[in-house]
C-alpha positions as CSV (number, residue, x, y, z in Angstrom):
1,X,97.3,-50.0,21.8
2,X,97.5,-47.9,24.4
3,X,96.7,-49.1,27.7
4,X,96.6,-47.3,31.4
5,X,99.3,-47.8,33.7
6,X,97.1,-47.5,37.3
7,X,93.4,-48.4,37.7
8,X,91.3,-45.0,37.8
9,X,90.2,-44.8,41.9
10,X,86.7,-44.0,42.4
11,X,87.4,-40.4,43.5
12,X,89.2,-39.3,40.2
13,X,86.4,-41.1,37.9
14,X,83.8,-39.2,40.0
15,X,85.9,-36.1,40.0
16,X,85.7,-36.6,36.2
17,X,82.1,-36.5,35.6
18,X,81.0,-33.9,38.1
19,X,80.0,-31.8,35.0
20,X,78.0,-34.2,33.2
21,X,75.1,-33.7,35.5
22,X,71.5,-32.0,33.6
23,X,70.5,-29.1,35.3
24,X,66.9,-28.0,36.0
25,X,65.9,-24.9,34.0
26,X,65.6,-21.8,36.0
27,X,62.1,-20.9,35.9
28,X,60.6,-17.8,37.5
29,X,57.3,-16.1,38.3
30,X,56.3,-13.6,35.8
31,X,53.7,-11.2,37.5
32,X,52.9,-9.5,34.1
33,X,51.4,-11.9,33.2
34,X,50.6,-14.1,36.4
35,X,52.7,-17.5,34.8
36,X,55.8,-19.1,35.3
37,X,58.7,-18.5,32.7
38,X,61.9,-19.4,32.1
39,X,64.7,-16.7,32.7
40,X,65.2,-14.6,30.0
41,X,62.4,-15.8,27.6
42,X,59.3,-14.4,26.3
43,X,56.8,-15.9,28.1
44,X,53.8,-17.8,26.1
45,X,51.5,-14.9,26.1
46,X,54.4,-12.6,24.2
47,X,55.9,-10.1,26.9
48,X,59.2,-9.7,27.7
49,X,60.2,-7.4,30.9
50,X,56.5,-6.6,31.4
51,X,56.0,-5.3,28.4
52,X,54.4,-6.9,25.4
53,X,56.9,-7.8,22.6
54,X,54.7,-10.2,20.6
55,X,51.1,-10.7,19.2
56,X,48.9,-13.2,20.9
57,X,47.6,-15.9,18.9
């Protein structure tokens, strides 16, 4: 079994897992429609780039 030579310092385990952070969604104001949205999503009353791509239910 394999086993490591040196124990990992602090700064090369933190260097490691730098990337495993969650990131907050980008949300943006849509003034179509007067809501909040996330980038690059229909927002829940259907449009799209101002325009309206979907039926409201």
């Amino acid at each position: 079994m394999a086993v490591p030579a040196r124990k990992t310092s602090k700064m090369k385990k933190r260097l490691r897992r730098t990337h495993q952070n969650l990131k907050r969604p980008e949300i943006s104001f849509d003034a179509a429609t007067g809501d909040y949205r996330r980038s690059h999503r229909v927002s829940l009353k259907g449009y799209y780039k101002g325009r309206n791509v979907a039926e409201e239910k």
